[in-house]
C-alpha positions in Angstrom: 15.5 1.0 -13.0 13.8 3.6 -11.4 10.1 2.3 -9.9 6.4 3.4 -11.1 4.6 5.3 -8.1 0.9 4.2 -7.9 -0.8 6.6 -5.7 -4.6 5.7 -4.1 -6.7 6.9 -1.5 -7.8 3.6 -0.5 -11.3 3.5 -2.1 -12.7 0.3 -3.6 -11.6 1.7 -6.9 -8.4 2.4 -5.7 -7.8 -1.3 -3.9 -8.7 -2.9 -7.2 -6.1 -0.6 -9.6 -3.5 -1.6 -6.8 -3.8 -5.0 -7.1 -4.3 -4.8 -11.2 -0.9 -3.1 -11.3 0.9 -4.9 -9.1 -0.1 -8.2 -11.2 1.0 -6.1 -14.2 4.5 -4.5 -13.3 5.5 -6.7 -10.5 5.7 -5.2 -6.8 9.1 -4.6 -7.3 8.5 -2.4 -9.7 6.2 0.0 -8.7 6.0 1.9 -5.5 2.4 2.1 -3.7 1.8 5.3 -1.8 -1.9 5.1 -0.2 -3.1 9.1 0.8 -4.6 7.4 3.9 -1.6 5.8 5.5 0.7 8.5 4.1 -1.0 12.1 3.5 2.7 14.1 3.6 2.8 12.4 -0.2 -0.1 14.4 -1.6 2.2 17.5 -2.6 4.7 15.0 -4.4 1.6 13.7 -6.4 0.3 17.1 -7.2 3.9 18.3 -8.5 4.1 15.3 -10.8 0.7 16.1 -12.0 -1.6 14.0 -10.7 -5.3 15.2 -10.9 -7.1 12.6 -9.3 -6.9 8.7 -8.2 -6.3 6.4 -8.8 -3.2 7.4 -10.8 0.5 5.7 -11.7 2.9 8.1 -12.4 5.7 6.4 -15.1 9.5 6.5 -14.0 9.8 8.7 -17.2 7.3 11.0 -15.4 4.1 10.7 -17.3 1.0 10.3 -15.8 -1.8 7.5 -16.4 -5.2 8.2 -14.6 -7.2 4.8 -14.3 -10.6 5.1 -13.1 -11.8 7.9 -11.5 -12.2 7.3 -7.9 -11.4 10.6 -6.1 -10.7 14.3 -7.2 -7.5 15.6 -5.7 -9.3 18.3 -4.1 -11.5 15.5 -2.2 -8.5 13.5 -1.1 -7.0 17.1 0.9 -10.4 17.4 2.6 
């Protein structure tokens, strides 16, 4: 089965999502990408249509915004 991908910006918004999702799916089922350890992923977000984060994109491709913690725009500055 292909893997959630839960992508953050490390915010306290962010932090607490993580850890709600992981309790939810399992850790092996979701892949965590934090924009602050790993900004080369922001492009990869932004193609599967994320707006904003905290977000968990489905391995079906839909995307679930939880929380608004940061704007797309204001994770690239």
């Amino acid at each position: 089965m292909k893997k959630s991908i839960f992508y953050h910006a490390g915010c306290p918004v962010c932090v607490s999502a993580e850890h709600d999702i992981i309790e939810l799916l399992g850790s092996n089922n979701v892949e965590v990408v934090h924009f602050g350890e790993d900004t080369t992923r922001i492009n990869e977000a932004e193609m599967a249509g994320v707006k904003s984060v905290p977000a968990l994109v489905t391995p079906n491709g839909n995307v679930l915004h939880i929380n608004f913690g940061a704007s797309m725009a204001d994770v690239k500055a």
